[in-house]
N, C-alpha and C positions, 0 to 999 in steps of 0.2 A: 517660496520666497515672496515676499508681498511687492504686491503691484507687478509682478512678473510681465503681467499680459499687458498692461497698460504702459510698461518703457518699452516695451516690444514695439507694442505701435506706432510710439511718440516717434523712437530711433528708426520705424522704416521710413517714418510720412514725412518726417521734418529734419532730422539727424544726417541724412546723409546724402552724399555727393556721388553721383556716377563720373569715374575718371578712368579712360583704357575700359573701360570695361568692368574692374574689379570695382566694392564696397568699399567709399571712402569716406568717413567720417568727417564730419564739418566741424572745425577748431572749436569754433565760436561756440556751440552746442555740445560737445562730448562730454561737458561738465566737471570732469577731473583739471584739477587748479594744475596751471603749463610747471612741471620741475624741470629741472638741469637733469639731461639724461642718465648722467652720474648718480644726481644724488634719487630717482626714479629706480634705478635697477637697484640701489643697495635697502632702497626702507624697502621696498616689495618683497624683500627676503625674511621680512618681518610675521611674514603668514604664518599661524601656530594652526595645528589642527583643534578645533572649536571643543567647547569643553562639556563632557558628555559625552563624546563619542565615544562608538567602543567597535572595536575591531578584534579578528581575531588573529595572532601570528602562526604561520605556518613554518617551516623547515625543511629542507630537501637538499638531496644532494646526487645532481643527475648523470655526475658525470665520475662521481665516487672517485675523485682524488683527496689525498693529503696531501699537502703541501708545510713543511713546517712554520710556523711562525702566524700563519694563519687558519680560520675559520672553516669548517669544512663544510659551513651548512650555507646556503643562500636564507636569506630571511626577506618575508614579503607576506602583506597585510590585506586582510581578507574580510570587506565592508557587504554587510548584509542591507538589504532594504531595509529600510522605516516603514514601510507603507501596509505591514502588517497580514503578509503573505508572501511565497516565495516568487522570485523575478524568473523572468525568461530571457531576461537580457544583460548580458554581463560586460560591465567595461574594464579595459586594461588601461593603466595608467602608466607613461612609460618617461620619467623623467629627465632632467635636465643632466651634466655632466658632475660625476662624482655623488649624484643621492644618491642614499638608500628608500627602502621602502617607510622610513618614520621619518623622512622630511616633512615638515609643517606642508608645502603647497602642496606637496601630492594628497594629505589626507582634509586640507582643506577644500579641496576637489569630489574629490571620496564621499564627502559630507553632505557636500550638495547635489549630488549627483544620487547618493540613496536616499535622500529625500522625494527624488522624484521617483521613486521605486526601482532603481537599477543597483544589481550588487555589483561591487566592486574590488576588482585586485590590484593593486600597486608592485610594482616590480621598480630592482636597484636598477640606477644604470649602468651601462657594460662598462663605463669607466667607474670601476669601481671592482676589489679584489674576489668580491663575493663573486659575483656574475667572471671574471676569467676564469677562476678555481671552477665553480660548477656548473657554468653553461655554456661556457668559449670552448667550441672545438677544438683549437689549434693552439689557445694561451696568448693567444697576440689579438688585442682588440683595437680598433683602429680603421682598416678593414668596412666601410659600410656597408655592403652588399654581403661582407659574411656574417656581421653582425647582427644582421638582418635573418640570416638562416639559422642563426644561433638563438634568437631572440623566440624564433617562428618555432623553434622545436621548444623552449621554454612554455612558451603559449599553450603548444598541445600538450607540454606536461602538467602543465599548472588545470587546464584543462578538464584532463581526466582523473586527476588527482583529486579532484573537487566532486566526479562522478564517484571514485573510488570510497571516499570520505566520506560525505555526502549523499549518494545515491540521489543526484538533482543534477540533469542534465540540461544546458542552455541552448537554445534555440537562435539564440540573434545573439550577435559578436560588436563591439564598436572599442576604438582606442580612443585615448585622449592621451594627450602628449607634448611636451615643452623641450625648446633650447636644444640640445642632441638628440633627445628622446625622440626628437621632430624629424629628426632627418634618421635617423633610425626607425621609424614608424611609415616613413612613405615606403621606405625599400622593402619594409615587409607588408607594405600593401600590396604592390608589385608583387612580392612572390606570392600572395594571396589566390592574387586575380589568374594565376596558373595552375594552385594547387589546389585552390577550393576549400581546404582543411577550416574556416572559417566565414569564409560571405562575408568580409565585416560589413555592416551598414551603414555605418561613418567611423571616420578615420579626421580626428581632428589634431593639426599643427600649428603649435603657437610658437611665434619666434624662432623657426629653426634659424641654422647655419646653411648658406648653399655654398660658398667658396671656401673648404675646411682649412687648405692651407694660410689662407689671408685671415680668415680665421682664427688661429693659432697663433700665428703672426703677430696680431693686434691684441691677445690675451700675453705672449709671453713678455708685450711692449710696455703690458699694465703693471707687470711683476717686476722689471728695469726699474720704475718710478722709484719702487724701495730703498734702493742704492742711493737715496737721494735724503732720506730719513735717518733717523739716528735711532738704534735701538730702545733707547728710552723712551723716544717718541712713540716708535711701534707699540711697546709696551702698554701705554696709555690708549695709541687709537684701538687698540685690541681689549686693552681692557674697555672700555668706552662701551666696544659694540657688547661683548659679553654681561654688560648690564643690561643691556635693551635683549637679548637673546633670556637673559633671567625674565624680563619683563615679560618677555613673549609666552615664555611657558607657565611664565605664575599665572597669568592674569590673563593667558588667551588673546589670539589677534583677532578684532573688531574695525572695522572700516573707521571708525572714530580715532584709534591711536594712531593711523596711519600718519596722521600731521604732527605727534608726538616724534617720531622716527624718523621723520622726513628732515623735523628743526632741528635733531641730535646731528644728522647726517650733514646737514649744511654749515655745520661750526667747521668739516675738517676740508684742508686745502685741495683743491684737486687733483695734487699729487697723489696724497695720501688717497683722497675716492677711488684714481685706479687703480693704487698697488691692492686698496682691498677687495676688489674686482678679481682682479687677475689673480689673489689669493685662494678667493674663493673658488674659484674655475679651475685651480690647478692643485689643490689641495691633496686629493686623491692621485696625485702622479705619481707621486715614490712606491705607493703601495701597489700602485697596477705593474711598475713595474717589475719589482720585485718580486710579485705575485708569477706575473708570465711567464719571467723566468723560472721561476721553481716549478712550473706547468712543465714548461720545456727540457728542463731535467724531469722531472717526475715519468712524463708521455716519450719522453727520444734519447733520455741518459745525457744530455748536452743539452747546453742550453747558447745562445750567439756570441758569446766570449766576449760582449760588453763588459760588465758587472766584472769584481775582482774575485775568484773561485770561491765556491760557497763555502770555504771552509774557514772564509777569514768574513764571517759574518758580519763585524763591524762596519767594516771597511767597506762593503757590500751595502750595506745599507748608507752610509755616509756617503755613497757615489749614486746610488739612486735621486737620490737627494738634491744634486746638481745639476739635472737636465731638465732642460725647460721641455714645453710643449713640439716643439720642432724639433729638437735632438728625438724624443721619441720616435716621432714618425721618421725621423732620416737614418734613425741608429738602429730602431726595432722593425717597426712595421716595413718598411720598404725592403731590406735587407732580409728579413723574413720571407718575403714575396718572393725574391729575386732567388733565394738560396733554397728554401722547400717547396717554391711554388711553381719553380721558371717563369716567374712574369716579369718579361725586362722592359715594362711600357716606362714610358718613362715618367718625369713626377707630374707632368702636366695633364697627360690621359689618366693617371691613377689618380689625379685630384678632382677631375671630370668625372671618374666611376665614381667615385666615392659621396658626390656633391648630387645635389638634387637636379641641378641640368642634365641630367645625365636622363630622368624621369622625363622630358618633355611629353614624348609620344604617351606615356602611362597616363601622365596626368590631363591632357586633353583629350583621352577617350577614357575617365573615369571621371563618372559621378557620385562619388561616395568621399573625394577629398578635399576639404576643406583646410583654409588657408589662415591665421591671421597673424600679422605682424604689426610693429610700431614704426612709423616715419624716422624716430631718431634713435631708431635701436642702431649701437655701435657696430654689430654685424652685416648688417643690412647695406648692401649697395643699391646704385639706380638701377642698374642692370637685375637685380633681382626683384625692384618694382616690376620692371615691363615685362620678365620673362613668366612670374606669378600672373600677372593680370591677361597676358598673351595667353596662358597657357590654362589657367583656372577660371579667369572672370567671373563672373558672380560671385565664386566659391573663393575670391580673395577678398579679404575684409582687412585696411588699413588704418590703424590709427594714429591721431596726428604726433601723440605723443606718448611717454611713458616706457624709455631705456629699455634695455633688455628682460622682459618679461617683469616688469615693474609693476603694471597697470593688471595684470589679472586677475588682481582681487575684487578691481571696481564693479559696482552693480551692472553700468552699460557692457562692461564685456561676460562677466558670470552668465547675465542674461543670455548675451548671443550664444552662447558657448551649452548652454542649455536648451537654448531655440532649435539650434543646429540640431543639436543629438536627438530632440525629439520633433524634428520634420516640421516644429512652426517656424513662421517667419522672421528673419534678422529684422 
C-alpha cells in the first residue's frame, strides 16, 4: 500500500494524543471528514472485496449433523499470499455478527493483508446457521466463553485441514477480528494462552462489544424505530441501499465512493438510519434460531419447547421471526444454561462472563492484544474507555470518530491495523 511507511510516521509523531494511557487520535488530524455516527456505521458497509481477488472456497462439516431446511456444510474463504512464495504465517479473520465468510469487509481485509505475504482464512460468525449446524457444540450460540471453545476447535480443524490438503504447515498464527468477532476472539485468546495449540502473535480487536446485554438492548431499540415507518417507505429505504449494494459489487469498493454512500445515507431520517442498523445486526436471528433448535432435536431428540413443534413448520418459522435479540438470550441461551448446564448465575454474572471484563487479569498480563475502537461507536461506554486503557494501554488505540466499525476502510486505520500485525510502529 503506498506511503505505508510514511503515514506510519506522520500518525506516531504528530497524529496522536496520549490520554490514560491508551493511543488517541487527535480530531483535528485523523483526516477522515467528522459523519453522524449513523450515517458512518451504514456507508462503511459499503466495503466490496477489491476486484481481482481470488480466493479459494473450502467446505466442511465437523460436526456431521443434518439438520432440515438447512446447509450442511460451513463455507469459509482461503486467501493465499501475493508475494510469490508460500507464507508461514496465517491469519484468521473472524467477523462481525451474522457474516459469512463472502462478506465484502472480511475479504477486503483478506486483501490487504496477502499483499503483505500472509495467507488468509476468513470464517462465518457463530451467529450465523452455518457455524451452530457445524461447529457449535451444544446448538446454542450466545454463550462467549463456549463459543470461544467452539471457535478454538474450528481453528484446529481448519488448521490441519490446510496441512491435510495442502501439505504446508504454519508456523506463526495471528486473528484479526471485528464487532462480535472481537469479543469472540479475546476469549479465544484466553484459551490460547492455556492451551498453546496456536501462540497467536497478535490478536487484533476492532470495535467489539463489552456489555452484551446493553448491547442488544440498544440493537433490538434500532429495530423499534421500524414500527414508526410505513411499509412503503421500507420498501424504498431498502430498495435505495440495494442499489448502492449493486454499486458495490459492480464496480468494487474504493476509498473514493466512500462520499458517494455516505451522501445516499444522509438523505434518510434517522429513524429509518437505526431501524437499518438494527436490521442489519439482527438479520440472522430467525435462522440461528431455528437452526439451534433443529441441533437440539437433532443432538438430544427435544429441543426447549419455545418454537411451535416441528411438525407445524410454518408456524415455526413465522415465530422465530418475532424475537428480538433479548427474547433469544432470555428464552434460549439462559434457559439452556440453567436446564442442561445447572448454571443458575444469575443474568448479571452470565453478562460479566460473557463480556470482556470478565478478561481483565488476561488482558493486563498479555502482550499479543491489541485494542481499537471509535469515540462514537454506539456500543461503546465510558466505562469501557477506562477499563480498555487501564487494562491495555498502549495496545488501546481510539478514534475520534466513525460509528460502529465505519472507519476501517480508511488509510490511517488499514495502516495501524497493518503496523500492528507486522511489529512496526502505530
Amino acid at each position: 500500500m503506498k506511503n505505508i511507511i510514511f503515514l506510519s510516521l506522520v500518525s506516531f509523531f504528530f497524529l496522536i494524543e496520549p490520554s490514560h494511557a491508551q493511543i488517541e487520535i487527535n480530531e483535528s488530524n485523523y483526516g477522515l471528514d467528522r459523519a453522524d455516527f449513523l450515517d458512518s456505521t451504514i456507508a462503511g458497509t459499503f466495503i466490496g472485496t477489491p476486484g481481482g481477488t481470488r480466493w479459494t472456497q473450502i467446505k466442511f462439516n465437523m460436526r456431521k449433523r443434518k439438520i432440515r431446511g438447512f446447509s450442511s456444510f460451513m463455507k469459509i474463504r482461503y486467501h493465499q499470499s501475493l508475494c510469490g512464495r508460500k507464507s508461514n504465517h496465517l491469519i484468521f479473520i473472524i467477523p462481525g455478527i451474522g457474516a459469512k465468510a463472502s462478506n465484502g469487509r472480511s475479504n477486503y481485509f483478506a486483501h490487504a493483508f496477502k499483499q503483505k505475504c500472509y495467507d488468509v482464512v476468513i470464517l462465518p460468525s457463530a451467529f450465523t446457521s452455518q457455524f451452530v449446524i457445524t461447529a457449535s457444540k451444544n446448538g446454542i450460540v450466545g454463550d462467549s466463553q463456549q463459543d470461544a471453545r467452539d471457535y478454538y476447535e474450528l481453528l484446529k480443524y481448519t488448521r490441519n485441514y490446510l496441512y491435510r490438503t495442502r501439505s504446508h504447515r504454519y508456523s506463526e498464527f495471528s486473528i484479526f477480528s471485528f464487532s462480535l468477532g472481537s469479543l469472540h476472539s479475546a476469549h479465544i485468546a484466553k484459551l490460547d494462552k492455556k492451551e498453546r495449540a496456536f501462540n497467536f502473535k497478535k490478536v487484533l480487536l476492532i470495535n467489539p462489544p463489552n456489555d452484551l446485554l446493553k448491547s442488544l438492548t440498544d440493537i433490538d431499540a434500532m429495530v423499534r424505530q421500524g414500527r414508526g415507518i410505513s411499509s412503503r417507505r421500507k420498501f424504498k429505504i431498502f430498495y435505495k441501499m440495494a442499489k448502492n449494494m449493486w454499486a458495490k459489487y459492480r464496480y468494487r469498493f474504493n476509498p473514493s465512493q466512500y462520499k458517494i454512500f455516505l451522501n445516499r445515507v444522509k438523505t434518510l431520517h434517522p429513524r429509518e438510519k437505526k431501524y437499518l442498523i438494527g436490521m442489519g445486526l439482527t438479520i440472522t436471528l430467525d435462522e440461528v434460531i431455528l437452526s439451534s433448535q433443529g441441533v437440539m432435536q437433532y443432538d438430544r431428540g427435544r429441543d426447549l419447547g419455545v418454537l411451535p413443534p416441528s411438525r407445524y413448520e410454518e408456524a415455526r418459522e413465522e415465530a422465530a421471526k418475532n424475537y428480538t435479540m433479548l427474547d433469544y438470550v432470555y428464552k434460549f441461551v439462559m434457559p439452556f444454561k440453567r436446564r442442561f448446564e445447572g448454571v443458575y448465575a444469575t443474568d448479571a454474572e452470565l453478562n460479566y462472563t460473557f463480556g470482556l471484563s470478565s478478561l481483565e487479569k488476561f488482558f493486563g498480563q498479555s502482550d499479543n492484544i491489541y485494542l481499537f475502537h471509535n469515540l462514537d461507536d454506539f456500543l461503546l461506554t465510558k466505562g469501557d474507555i477506562g477499563f480498555y486503557s487501564d487494562t491495555l494501554r498502549s495496545k488501546f488505540t481510539l478514534y475520534p470518530h466513525g460509528g460502529h466499525c465505519g472507519n476501517m476502510w480508511f488509510t490511517m486505520n488499514i495502516n495501524s491495523y497493518i503496523n500492528t500485525m507486522t511489529n512496526d510502529m502505530i
